[in-house]
N, CA, C and O atoms as CSV, one atom per row, in Angstrom:
chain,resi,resn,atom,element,x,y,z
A,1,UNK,N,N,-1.055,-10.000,-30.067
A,1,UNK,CA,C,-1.723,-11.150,-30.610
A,1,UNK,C,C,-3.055,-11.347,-29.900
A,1,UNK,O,O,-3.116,-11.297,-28.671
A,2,UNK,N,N,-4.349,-11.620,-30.825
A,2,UNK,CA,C,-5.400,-12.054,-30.546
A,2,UNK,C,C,-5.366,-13.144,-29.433
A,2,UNK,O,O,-5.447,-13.104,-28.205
A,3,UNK,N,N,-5.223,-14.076,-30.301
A,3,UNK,CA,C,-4.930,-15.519,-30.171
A,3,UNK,C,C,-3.569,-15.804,-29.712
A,3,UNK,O,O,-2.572,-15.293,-30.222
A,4,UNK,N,N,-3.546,-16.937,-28.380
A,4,UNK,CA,C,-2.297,-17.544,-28.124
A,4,UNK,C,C,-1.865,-18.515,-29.316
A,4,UNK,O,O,-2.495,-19.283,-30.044
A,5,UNK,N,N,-0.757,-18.216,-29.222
A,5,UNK,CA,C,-0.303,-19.570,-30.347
A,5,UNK,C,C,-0.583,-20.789,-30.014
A,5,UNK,O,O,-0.886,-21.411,-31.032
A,6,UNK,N,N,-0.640,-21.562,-28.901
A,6,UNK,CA,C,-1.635,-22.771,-28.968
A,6,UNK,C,C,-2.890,-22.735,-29.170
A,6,UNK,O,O,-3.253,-23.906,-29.286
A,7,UNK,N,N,-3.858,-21.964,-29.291
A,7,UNK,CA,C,-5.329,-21.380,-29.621
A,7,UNK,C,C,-5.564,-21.226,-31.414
A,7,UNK,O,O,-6.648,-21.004,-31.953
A,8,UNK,N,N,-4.305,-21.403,-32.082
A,8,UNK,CA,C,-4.285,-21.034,-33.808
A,8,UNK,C,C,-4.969,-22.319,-33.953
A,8,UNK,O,O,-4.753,-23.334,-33.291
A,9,UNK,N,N,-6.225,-22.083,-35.346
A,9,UNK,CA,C,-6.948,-22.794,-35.622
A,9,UNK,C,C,-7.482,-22.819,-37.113
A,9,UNK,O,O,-7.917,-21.687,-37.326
A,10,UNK,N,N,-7.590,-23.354,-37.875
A,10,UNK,CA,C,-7.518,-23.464,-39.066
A,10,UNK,C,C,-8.740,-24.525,-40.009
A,10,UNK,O,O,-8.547,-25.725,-40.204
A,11,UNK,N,N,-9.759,-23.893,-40.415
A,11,UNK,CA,C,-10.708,-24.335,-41.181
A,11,UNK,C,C,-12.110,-24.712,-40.436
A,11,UNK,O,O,-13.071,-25.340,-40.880
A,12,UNK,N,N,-11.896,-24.092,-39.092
A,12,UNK,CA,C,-13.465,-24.165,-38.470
A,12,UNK,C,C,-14.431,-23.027,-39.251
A,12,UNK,O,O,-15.389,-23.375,-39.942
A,13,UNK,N,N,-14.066,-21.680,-39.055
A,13,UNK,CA,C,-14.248,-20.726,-39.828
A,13,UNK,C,C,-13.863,-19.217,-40.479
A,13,UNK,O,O,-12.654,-19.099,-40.281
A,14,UNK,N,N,-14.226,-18.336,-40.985
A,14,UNK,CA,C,-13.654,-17.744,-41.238
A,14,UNK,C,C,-12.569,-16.470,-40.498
A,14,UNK,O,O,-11.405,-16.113,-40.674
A,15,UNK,N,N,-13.670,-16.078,-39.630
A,15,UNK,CA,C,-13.371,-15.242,-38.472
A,15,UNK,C,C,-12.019,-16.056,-37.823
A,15,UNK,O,O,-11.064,-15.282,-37.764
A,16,UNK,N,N,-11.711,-17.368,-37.341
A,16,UNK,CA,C,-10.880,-17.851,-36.578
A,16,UNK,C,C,-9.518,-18.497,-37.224
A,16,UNK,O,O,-8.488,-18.719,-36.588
A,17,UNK,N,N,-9.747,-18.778,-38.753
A,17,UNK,CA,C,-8.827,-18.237,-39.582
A,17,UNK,C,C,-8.036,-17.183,-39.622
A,17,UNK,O,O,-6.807,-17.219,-39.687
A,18,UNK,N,N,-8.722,-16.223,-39.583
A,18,UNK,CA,C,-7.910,-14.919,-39.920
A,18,UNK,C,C,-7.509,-14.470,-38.622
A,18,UNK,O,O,-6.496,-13.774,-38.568
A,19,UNK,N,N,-8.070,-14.719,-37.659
A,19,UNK,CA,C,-7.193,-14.544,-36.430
A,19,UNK,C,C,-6.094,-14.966,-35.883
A,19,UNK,O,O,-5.245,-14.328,-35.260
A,20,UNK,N,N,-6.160,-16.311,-36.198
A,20,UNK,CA,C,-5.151,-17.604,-36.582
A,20,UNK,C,C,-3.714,-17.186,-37.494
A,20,UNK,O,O,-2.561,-17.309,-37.080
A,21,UNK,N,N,-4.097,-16.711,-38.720
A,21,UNK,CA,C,-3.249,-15.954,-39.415
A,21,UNK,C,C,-2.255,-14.756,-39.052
A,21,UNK,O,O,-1.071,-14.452,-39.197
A,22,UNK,N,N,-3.523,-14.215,-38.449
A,22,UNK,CA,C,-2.641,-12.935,-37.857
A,22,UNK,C,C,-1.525,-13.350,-36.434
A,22,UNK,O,O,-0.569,-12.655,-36.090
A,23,UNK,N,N,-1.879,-14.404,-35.901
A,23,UNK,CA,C,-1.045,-15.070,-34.809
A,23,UNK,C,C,0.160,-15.068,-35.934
A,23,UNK,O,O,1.100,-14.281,-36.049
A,24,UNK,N,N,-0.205,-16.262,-36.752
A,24,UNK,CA,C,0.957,-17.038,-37.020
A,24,UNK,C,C,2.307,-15.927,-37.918
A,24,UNK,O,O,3.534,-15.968,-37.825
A,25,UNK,N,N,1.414,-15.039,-38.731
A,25,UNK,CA,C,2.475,-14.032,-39.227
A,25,UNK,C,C,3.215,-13.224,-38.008
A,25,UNK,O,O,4.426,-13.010,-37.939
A,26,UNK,N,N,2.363,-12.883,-37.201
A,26,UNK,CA,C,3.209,-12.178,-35.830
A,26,UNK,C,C,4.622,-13.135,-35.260
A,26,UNK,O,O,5.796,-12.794,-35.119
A,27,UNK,N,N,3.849,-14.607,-34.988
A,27,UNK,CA,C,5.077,-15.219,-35.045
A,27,UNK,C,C,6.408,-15.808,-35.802
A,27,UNK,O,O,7.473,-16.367,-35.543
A,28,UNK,N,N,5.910,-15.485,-36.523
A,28,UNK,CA,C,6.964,-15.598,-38.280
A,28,UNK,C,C,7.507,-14.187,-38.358
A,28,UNK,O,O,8.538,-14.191,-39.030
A,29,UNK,N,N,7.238,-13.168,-37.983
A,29,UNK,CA,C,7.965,-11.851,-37.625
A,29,UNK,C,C,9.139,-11.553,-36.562
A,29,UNK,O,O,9.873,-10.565,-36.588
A,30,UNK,N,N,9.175,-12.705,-35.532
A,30,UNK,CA,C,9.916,-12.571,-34.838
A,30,UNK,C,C,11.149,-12.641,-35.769
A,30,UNK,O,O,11.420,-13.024,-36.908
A,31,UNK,N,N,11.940,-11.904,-34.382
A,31,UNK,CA,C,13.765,-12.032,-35.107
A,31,UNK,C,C,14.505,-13.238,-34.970
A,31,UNK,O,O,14.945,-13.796,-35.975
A,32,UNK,N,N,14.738,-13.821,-33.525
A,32,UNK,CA,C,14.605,-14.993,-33.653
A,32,UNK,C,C,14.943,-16.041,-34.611
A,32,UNK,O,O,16.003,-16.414,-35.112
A,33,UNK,N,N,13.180,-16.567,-34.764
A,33,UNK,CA,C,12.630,-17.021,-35.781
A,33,UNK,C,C,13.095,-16.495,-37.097
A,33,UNK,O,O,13.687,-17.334,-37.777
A,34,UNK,N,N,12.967,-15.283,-37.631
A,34,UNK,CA,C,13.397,-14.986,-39.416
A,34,UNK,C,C,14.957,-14.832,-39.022
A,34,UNK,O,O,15.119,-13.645,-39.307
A,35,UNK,N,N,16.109,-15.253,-38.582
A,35,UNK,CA,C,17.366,-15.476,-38.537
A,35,UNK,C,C,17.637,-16.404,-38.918
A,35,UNK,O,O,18.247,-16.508,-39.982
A,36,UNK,N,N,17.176,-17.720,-37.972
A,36,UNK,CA,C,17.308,-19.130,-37.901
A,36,UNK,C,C,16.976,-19.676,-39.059
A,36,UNK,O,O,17.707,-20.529,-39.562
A,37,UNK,N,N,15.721,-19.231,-39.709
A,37,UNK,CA,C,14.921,-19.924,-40.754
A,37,UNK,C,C,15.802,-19.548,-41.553
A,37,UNK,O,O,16.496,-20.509,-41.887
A,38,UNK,N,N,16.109,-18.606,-42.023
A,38,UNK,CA,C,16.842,-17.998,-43.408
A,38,UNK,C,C,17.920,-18.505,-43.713
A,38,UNK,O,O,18.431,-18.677,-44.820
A,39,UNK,N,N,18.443,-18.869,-42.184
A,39,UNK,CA,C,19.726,-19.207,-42.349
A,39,UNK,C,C,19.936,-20.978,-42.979
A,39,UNK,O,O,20.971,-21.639,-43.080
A,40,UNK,N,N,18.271,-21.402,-43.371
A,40,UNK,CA,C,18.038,-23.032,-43.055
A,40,UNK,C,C,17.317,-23.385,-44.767
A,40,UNK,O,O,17.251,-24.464,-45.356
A,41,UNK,N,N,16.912,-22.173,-45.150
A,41,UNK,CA,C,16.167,-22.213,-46.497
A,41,UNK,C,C,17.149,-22.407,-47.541
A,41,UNK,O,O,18.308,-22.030,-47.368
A,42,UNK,N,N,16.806,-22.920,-48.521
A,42,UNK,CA,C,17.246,-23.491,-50.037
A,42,UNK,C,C,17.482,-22.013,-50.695
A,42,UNK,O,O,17.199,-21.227,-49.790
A,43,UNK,N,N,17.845,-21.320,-51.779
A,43,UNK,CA,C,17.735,-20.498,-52.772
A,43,UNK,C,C,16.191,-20.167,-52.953
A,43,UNK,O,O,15.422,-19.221,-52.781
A,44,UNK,N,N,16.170,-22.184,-53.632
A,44,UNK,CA,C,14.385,-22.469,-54.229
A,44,UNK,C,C,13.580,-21.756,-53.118
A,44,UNK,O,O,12.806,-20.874,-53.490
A,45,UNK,N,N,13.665,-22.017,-51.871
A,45,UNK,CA,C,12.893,-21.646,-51.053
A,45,UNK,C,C,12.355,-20.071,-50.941
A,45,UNK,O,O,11.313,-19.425,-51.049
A,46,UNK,N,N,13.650,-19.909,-50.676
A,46,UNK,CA,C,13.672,-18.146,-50.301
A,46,UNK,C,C,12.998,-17.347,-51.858
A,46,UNK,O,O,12.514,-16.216,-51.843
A,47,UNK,N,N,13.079,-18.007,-52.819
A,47,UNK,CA,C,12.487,-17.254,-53.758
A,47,UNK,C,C,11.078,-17.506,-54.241
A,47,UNK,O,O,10.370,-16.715,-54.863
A,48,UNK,N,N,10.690,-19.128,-53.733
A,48,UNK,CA,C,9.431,-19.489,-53.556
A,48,UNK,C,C,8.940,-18.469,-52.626
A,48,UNK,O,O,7.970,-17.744,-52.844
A,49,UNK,N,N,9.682,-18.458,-51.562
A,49,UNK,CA,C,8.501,-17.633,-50.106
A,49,UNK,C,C,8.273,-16.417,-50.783
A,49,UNK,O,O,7.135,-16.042,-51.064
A,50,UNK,N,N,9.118,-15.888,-51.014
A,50,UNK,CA,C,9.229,-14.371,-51.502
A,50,UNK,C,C,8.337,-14.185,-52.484
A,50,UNK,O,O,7.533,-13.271,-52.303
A,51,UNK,N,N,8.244,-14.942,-53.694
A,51,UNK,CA,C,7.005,-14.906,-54.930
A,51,UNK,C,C,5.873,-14.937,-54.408
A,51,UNK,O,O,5.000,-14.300,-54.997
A,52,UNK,N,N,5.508,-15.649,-53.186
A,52,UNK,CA,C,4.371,-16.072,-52.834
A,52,UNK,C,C,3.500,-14.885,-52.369
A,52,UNK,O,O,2.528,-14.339,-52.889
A,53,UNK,N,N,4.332,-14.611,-50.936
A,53,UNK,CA,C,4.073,-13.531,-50.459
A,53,UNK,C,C,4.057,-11.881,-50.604
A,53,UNK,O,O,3.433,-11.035,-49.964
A,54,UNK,N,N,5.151,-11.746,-51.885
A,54,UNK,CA,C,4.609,-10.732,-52.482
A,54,UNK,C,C,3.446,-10.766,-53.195
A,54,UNK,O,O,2.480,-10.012,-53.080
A,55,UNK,N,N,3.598,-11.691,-53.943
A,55,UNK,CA,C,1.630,-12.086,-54.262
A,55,UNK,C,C,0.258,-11.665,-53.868
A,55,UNK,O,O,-0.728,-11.246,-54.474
A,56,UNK,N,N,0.530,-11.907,-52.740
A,56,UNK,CA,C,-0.365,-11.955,-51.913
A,56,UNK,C,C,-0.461,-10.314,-51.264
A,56,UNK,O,O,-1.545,-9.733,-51.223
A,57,UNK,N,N,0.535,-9.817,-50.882
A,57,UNK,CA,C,0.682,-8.377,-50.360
A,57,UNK,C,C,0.268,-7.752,-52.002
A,57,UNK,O,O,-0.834,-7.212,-52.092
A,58,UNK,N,N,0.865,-7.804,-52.870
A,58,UNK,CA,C,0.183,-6.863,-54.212
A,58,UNK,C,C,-1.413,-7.121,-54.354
A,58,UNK,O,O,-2.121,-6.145,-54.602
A,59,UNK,N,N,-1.796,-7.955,-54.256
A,59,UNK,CA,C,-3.012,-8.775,-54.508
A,59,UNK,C,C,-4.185,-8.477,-53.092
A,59,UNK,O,O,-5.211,-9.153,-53.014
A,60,UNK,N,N,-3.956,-7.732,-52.374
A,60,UNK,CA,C,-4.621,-7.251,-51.035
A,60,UNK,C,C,-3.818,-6.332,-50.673
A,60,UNK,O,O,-3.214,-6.932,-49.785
A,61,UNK,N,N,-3.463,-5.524,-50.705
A,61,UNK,CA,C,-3.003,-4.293,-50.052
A,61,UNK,C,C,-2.785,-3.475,-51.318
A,61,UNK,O,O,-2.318,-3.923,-52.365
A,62,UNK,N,N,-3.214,-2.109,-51.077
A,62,UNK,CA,C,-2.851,-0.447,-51.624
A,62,UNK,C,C,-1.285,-0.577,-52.011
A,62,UNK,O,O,-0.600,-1.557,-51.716
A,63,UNK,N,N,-0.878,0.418,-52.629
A,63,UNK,CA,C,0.486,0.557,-52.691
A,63,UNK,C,C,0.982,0.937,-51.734
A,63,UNK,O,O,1.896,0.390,-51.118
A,64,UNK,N,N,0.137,2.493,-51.343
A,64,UNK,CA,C,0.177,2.886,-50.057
A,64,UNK,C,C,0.211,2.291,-48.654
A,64,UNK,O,O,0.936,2.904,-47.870
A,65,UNK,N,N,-0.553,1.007,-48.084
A,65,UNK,CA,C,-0.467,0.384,-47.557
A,65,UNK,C,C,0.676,-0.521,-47.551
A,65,UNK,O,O,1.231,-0.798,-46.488
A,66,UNK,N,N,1.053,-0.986,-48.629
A,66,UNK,CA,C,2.208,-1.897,-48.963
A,66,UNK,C,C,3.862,-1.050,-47.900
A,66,UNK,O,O,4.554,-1.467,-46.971
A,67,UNK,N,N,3.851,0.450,-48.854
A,67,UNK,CA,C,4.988,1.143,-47.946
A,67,UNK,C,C,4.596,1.533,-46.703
A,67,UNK,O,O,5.617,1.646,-46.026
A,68,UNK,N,N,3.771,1.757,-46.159
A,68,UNK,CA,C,3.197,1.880,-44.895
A,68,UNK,C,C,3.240,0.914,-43.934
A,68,UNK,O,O,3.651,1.233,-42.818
A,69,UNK,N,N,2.815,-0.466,-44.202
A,69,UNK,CA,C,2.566,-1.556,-43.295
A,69,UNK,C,C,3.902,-2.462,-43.437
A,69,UNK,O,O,4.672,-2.836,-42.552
A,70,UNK,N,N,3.931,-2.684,-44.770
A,70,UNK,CA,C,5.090,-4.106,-44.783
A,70,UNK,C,C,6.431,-3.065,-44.777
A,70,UNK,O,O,7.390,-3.518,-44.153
A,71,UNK,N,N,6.576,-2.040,-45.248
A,71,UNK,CA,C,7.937,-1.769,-45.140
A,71,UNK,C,C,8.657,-0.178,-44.615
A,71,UNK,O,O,9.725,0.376,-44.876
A,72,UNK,N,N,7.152,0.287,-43.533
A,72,UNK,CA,C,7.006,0.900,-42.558
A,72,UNK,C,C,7.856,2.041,-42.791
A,72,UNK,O,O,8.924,2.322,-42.248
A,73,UNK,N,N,6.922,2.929,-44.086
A,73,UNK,CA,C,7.578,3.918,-44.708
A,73,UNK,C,C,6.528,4.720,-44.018
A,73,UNK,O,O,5.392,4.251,-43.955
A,74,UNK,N,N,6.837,6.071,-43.411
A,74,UNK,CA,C,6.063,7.037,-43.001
A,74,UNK,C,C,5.550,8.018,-44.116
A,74,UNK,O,O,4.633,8.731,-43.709
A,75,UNK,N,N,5.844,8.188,-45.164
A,75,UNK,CA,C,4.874,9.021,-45.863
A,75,UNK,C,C,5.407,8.095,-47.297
A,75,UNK,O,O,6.478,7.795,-47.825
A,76,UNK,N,N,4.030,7.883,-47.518
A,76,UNK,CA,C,4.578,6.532,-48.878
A,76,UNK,C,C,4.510,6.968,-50.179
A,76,UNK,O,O,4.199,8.140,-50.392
A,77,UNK,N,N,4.787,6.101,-51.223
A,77,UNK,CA,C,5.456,6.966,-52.476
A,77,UNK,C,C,3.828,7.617,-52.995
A,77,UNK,O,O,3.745,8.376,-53.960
């Protein structure tokens, strides 16, 4: 992580956004954290998050990138 998680900052600008971001997904990656939560989410939820964020991964990332990064396929389809 760039940024400490008390250092995440949001709408000064762009650069510190996306650094911010990249904190906060690192910390939303923990195991931890995606146990507890999952275990705490609605249906609605889990299929809200999931729509969202695939969204967003189709919508900015390659395909290639997609099996590569999010689901850390070594030679992708």
């Amino acid at each position: 992580m760039t940024l400490n998680p008390h250092e995440m900052c949001f709408g000064l600008n762009t650069e510190l956004d996306r650094e911010s971001v990249s904190c906060f997904f690192q910390l939303l990656g923990r195991k931890e954290l995606a146990e507890t939560l999952a275990t705490r989410l609605s249906s609605e939820e889990i299929e809200a998050f999931v729509h969202f964020t695939t969204g967003l991964l189709k919508k900015n990332m390659t395909e290639d990138e997609y099996h590569e990064l999010f689901l850390c396929e070594k030679s992708p389809h």
